[in-house]
N, C-alpha and C positions, 0 to 999 in steps of 0.2 A: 050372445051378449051376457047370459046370466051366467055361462062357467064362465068366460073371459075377466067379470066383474067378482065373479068368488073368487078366482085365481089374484087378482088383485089384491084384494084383502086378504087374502093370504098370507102374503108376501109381503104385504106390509106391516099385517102381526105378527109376522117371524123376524123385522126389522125391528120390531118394536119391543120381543122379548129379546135381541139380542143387546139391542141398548141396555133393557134392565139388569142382564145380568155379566154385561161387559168387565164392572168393577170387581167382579169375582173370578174372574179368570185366573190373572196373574196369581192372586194368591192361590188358589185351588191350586195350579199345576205344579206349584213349591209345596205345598203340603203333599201331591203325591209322592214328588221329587225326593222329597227326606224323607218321606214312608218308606219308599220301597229300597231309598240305603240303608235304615234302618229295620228292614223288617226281620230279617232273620234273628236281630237279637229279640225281636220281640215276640218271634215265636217260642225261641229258650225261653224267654220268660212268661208265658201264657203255659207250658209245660210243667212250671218251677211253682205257680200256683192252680194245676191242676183244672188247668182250660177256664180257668177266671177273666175271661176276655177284655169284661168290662174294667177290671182293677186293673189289669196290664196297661189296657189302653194310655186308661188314665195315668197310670205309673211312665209308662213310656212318651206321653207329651210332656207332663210335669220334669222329664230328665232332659226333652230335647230343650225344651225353653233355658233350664237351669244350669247348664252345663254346654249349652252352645248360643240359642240366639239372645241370652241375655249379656255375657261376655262380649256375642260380637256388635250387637248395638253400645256398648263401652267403648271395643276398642275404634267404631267406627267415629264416635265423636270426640273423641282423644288425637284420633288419626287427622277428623278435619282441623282441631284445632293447631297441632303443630305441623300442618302443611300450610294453613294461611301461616304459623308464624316463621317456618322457614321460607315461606319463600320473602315474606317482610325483610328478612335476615339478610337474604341473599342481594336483594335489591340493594340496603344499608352498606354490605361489605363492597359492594360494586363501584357505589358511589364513593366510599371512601379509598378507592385505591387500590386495595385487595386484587384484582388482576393480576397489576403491573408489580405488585409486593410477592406474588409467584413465581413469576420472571426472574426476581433477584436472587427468590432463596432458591431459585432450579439452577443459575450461575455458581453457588457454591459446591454445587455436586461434585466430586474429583472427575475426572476423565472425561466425561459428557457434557458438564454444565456450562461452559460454554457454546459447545455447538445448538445446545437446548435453547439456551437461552436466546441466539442467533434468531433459533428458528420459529420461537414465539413471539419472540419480539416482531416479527413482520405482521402478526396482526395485534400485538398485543398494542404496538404504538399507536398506530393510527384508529383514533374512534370509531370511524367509520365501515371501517372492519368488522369490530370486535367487539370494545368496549360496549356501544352505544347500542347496538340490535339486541346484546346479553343483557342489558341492564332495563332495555325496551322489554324483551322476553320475560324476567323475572317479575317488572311488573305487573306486566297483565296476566301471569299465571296466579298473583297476588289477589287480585281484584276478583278474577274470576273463583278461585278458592272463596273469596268473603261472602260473592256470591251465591255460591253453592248453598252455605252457609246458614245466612238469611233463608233462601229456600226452601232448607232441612227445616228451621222452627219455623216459617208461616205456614207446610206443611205435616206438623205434628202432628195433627187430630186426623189425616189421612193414612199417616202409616199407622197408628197404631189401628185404624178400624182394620186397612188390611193386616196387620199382623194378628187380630180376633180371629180376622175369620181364616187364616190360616190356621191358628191352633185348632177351630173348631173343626175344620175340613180332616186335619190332621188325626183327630181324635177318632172320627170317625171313617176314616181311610185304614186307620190299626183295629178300628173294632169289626166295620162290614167291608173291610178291602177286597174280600176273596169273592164274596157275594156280588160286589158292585164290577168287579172283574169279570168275572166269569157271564153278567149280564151285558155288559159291554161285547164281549167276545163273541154273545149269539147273535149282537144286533147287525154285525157288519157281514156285508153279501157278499162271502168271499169262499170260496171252498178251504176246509178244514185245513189241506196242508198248508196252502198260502197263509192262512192265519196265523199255524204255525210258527212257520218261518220269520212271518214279518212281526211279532210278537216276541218271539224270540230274538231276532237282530234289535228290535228296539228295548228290551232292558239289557243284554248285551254294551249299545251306545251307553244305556242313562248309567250303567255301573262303571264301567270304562271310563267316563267323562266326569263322575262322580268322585272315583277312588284315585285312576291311574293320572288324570288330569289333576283337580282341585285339590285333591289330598297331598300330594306331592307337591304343589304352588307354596299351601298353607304351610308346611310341615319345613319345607324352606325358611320361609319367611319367618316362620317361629324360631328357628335354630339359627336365623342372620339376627332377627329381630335382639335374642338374649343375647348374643355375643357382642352386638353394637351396643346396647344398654351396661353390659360387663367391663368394656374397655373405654365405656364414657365418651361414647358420638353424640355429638350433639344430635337431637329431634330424634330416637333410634325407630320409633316407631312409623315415623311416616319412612326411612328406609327400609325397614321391614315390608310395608306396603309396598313399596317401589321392587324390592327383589320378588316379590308375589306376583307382580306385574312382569318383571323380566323374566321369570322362568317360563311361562308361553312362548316365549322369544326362538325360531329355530335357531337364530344365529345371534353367539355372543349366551344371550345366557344371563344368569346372576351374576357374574364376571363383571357387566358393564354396570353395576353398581357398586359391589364388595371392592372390586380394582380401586376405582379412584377414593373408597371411604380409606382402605388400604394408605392407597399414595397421602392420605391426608395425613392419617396417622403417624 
C-alpha cells in the first residue's frame, strides 16, 4: 500500500509540474526552432568577436526580433485587417450585381465570349446555384475574420508574455545551446548509433521544413505580394497571404490565385 500510495503522488506531481509548465512549451520549441535555423550564422558571429558568446547572443536575438518577428507581427495585423475588409468587399460587390456584370464583360471577348457567357450563365442565373451560397460564403468568411480579430486584441497580454519567453529561451538556446544539447543526448536510453541517426534525421526535417518548405512559401509570397501592390490589386497583401498558403498546394499551386488576379486585370 505504501509504494502503491507513493507511486500515486508521484504521478500526480508530475501532472502537476506538467500543468505548470504547459504555457512554456510552444514557445520554447520556436525559440529552438529559429535557433537552430539560425545557428550557423551565429556561430560566424561568436568567431567575428572572438568567442564573445554572451554579446553574440544578445546581438543575435536583438537581429531576430528586429529584422523578422517585429515585421511579421506588422504584417500579420495589416494582413487581418484587409482580409476582414475584402471579404466585406466581396460580400458588397455580390450584392450589387458584380457576378452577373462578369457574364457580360466575358460575352464581349472575340471568339469565346459567347460560348463563355452561355456557359456561366447556367449558374450565374439562377441564385440558387451561385449567387446566393457565394454571397452566403463571403459572409461568414467576414464575420469569422472579425472574429479572429476581436480574439487577437482580448488576447494581447498572452502573446506578448509568450513572445518574452520565447526571446528569453531563445537567448539562451544561442548562449548554452551545445551544453543543453549534448545533456539531452546523454539522457535518452538509446545506443550511441540510434541516437545518431535519429538526431540526425530530425535536424535534417527541421532544416528541410525550415528552408526548402517556409522559405520558398515566403519568398513567393514576397515576389506576388510586390508585384500585386506594383500593378495596383486591390487588398495585395492579403493576396500575398493567399499565395503563401497555395504554394503548399501539390496541385495547382500559386496559379490558383496569380490566374484569376491575372484574369482581373
Amino acid at each position: 500500500m505504501f509504494a502503491i500510495s507513493l507511486a500515486v503522488v508521484f504521478v500526480v506531481l508530475l501532472y502537476q509540474m506538467a500543468t505548470v509548465f504547459a504555457p512554456f512549451i510552444v514557445p520554447m520549441l520556436w525559440a529552438a526552432i529559429v535557433c537552430r535555423m539560425t545557428f550557423d550564422p551565429y556561430r560566424r558571429l561568436v568567431r567575428v568577436l572572438e568567442c564573445h558568446e554572451v554579446l553574440a547572443a544578445t546581438l543575435m536575438t536583438f537581429a531576430i526580433v528586429s529584422l523578422g518577428i517585429l515585421p511579421l507581427v506588422y504584417l500579420a495585423i495589416v494582413l487581418l485587417q484587409q482580409s476582414v475588409d475584402a471579404m466585406t468587399s466581396l460580400g458588397q460587390w455580390i450584392e450589387s450585381g458584380g457576378v452577373k456584370a462578369v457574364g457580360q464583360r466575358l460575352g464581349n471577348l472575340p471568339f469565346v465570349g459567347r460560348s463563355v457567357q452561355e456557359l456561366l450563365g447556367r449558374f450565374i442565373v439562377d441564385p440558387k446555384t451561385f449567387h446566393a451560397p457565394l454571397l452566403e460564403g463571403a459572409q461568414t468568411l467576414a464575420r469569422f475574420m472579425v472574429g479572429k480579430a476581436s480574439t487577437v486584441a482580448t488576447h494581447i497580454l498572452e502573446l506578448t508574455f509568450d513572445f518574452l519567453i520565447m526571446l528569453f529561451s531563445l537567448f539562451f538556446f544561442y548562449k548554452d545551446g551545445h551544453q543543453l544539447y549534448e545533456r539531452f543526448y546523454d539522457l535518452i536510453p538509446l545506443q550511441d548509433r540510434y541516437k545518431r541517426k535519429f538526431f540526425a534525421q530530425l535536424d535534417r526535417t527541421i532544416m528541410t521544413a525550415g528552408t526548402g518548405t517556409v522559405a520558398a512559401a515566403l519568398i513567393q509570397g514576397a515576389l506576388a505580394g510586390t508585384a500585386y501592390a506594383v500593378l495596383a490589386v486591390p487588398y495585395p497583401l492579403f493576396f500575398a497571404a493567399l499565395t503563401v498558403l497555395a504554394s503548399w498546394l501539390p496541385i495547382g499551386g500559386t496559379v490558383l490565385v496569380w490566374l484569376p488576379v491575372s484574369i482581373y486585370l
